[in-house]
C-alpha positions in Angstrom: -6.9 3.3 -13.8 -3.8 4.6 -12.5 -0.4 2.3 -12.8 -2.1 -1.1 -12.8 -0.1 -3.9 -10.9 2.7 -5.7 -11.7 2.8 -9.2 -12.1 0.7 -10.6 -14.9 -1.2 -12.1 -12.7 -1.8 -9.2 -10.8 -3.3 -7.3 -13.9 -5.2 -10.4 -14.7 -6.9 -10.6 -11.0 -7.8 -6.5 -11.0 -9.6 -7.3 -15.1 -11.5 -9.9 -13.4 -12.1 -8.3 -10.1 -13.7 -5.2 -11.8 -15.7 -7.4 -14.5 -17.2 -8.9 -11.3 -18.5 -5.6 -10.1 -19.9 -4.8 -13.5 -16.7 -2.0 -13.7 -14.4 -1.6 -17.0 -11.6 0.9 -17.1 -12.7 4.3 -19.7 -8.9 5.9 -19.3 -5.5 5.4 -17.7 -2.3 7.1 -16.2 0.7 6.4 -15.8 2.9 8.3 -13.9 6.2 8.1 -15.4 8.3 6.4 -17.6 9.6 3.5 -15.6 8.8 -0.2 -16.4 6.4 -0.9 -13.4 3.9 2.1 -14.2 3.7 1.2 -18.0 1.6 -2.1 -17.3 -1.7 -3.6 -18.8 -3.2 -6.4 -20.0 -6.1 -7.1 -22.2 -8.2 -7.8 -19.2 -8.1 -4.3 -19.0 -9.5 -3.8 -22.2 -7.6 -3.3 -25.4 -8.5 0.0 -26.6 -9.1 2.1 -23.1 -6.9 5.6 -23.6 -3.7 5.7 -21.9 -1.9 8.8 -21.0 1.2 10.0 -19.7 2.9 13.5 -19.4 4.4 14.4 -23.0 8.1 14.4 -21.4 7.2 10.8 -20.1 5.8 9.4 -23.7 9.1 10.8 -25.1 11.4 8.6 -22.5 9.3 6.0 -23.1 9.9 6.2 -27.1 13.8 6.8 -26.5 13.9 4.2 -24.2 11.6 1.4 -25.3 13.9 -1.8 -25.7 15.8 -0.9 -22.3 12.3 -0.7 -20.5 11.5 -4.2 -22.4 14.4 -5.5 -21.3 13.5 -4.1 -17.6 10.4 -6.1 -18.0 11.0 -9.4 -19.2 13.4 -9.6 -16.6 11.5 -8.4 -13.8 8.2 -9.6 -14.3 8.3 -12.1 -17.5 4.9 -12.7 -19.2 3.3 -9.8 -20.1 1.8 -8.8 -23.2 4.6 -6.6 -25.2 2.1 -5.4 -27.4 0.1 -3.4 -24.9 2.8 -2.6 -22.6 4.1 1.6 -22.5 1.3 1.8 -25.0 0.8 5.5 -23.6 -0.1 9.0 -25.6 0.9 12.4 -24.5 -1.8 14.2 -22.7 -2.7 17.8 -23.8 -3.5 20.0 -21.0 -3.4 19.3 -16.9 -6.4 17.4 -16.4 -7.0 13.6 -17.4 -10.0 13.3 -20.1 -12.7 11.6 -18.8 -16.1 11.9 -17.6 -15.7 11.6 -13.6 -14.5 14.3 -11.3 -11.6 16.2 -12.0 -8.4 14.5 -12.3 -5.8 17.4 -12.3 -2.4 16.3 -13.2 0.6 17.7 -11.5 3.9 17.3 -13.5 7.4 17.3 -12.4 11.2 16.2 -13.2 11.3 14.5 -9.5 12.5 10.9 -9.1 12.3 11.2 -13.2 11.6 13.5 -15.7 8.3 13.3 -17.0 6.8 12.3 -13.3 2.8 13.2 -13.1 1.0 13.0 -10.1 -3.4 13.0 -10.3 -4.9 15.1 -7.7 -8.8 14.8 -7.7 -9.8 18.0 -5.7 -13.5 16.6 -5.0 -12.3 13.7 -2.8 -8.7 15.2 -2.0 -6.7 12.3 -3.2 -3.4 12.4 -4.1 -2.0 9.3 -6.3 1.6 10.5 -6.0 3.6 8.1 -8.2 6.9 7.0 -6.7 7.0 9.9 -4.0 5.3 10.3 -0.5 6.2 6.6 0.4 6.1 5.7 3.7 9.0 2.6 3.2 11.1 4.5 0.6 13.0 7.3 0.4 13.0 10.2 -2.3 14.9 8.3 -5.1 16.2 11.1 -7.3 17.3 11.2 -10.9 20.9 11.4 -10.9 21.6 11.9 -14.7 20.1 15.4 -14.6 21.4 18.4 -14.4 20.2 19.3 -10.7 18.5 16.2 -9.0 18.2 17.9 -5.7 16.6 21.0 -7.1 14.4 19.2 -9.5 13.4 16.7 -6.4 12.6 19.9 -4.0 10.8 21.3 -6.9 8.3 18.3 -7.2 8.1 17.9 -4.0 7.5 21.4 -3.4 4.9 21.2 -5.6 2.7 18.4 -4.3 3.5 20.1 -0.2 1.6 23.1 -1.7 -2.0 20.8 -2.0 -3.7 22.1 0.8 -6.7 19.9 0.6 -4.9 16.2 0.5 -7.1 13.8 2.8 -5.7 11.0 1.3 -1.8 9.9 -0.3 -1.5 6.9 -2.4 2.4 6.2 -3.0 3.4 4.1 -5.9 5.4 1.6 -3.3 3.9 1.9 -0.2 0.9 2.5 2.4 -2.1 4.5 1.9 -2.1 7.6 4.3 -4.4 10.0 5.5 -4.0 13.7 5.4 -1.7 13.5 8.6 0.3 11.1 7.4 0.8 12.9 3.8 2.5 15.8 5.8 4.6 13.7 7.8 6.0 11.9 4.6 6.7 15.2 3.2 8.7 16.6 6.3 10.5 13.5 6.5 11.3 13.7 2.5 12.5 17.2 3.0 14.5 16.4 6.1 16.3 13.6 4.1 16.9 15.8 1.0 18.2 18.5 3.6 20.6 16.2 4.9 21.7 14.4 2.0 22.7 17.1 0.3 24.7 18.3 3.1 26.6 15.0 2.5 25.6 13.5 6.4 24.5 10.0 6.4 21.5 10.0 6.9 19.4 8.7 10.0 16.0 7.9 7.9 13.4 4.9 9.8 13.3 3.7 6.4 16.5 2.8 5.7 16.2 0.8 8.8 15.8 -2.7 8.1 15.3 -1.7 4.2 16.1 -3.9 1.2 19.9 -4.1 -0.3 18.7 -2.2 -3.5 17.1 0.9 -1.6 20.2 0.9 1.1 22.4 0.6 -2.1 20.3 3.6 -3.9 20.8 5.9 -0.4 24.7 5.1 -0.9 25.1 5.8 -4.4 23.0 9.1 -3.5 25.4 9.8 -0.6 28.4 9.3 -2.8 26.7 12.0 -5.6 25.9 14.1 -3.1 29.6 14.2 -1.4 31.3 14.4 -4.6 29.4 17.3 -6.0 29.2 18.9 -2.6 25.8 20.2 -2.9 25.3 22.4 0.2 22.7 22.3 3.3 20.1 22.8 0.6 20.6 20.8 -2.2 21.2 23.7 -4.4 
């Protein structure tokens, strides 16, 4: 089970959905340390082994009462004993007894980001990257968020055998649309970093907050003059 829903009702309606089809959960992932991929509910089952990417568990320890406060005021009823209940996984691959679940991990959108690749059916679940209604939202507090973007980025463009993309926020895609959503990530990064405004299709007709996160990136960008690249 990978970043579970994200009202309480949501996680509530997968529990019963998979009891129905004789289906429990036997491990999770979440793929980084942001309020929305830390859900679960005891629907899920109590005791089912979470992981997350060492870096990732660490934010999430730093960070806990900000990412409770992130949650009771986004999405208000869950239960605070489960929630960001994650341990650090040893190795690249996720501990359990179905096909490989390599783990690619990376410092874009947020240090500690881990995308699951599962080589046998060549999906990608690509955490809050690859979307097809969002841009590449970077991490402005660190030291280089354009290089540390292109750098995760980088790595998930180097999967040759993708077939299917599952963004965090977003549409399912198929192995076309995966390289699409990585040109047009590049192309974005490319101009941002060049300080233009950029001309994205999904900023057209986007929500305030992701128009205001493209400005806020602009304005970064422009002030620390990053060049053509990014850096």
């Amino acid at each position: 089970m990978i970043d579970p829903a994200v009202t309480p009702a949501d996680v509530a309606a997968l529990g019963s959905w998979l009891g129905s089809r004789g289906l429990r959960p036997v491990a999770a992932w979440s793929t980084h340390p942001h309020w929305d991929h830390l859900l679960w509910g005891r629907e899920l089952g109590a005791d089912v082994p979470r992981y997350a990417t060492p870096a990732a568990v660490a934010a999430v320890s730093s960070r806990r009462a900000d990412l409770l406060a992130e949650l009771a005021e986004s999405a208000p009823g869950h239960d605070e004993a489960l929630f960001a209940r994650v341990v650090a996984l040893a190795g690249d691959s996720i501990p359990w007894e179905g096909p490989p679940a390599q783990v690619l991990a990376h410092s874009a959108h947020v240090p500690g980001h881990g995308a699951v690749y599962l080589p046998s059916s060549g999906v990608l679940i690509a955490g809050d990257m690859c979307s097809d209604i969002e841009i590449p939202l970077l991490d402005l507090s660190s030291a280089d968020p354009f290089r540390s973007y292109r750098a995760g980025l980088s790595r998930l463009a180097s999967l040759a055998g993708v077939r299917v993309v599952v963004p965090g926020h977003g549409h399912v895609g198929d192995a076309a649309a995966f390289r699409s959503r990585v040109t047009a990530d590049f192309a974005y990064l490319d101009a941002l970093a060049g300080g233009a405004d950029v001309d994205d299709p999904r900023l057209a007709g986007a929500a305030d907050w992701l128009r205001a996160e493209h400005a806020r990136q602009l304005r970064f960008a422009r002030l620390h003059d990053r060049g053509p690249l990014g850096g």
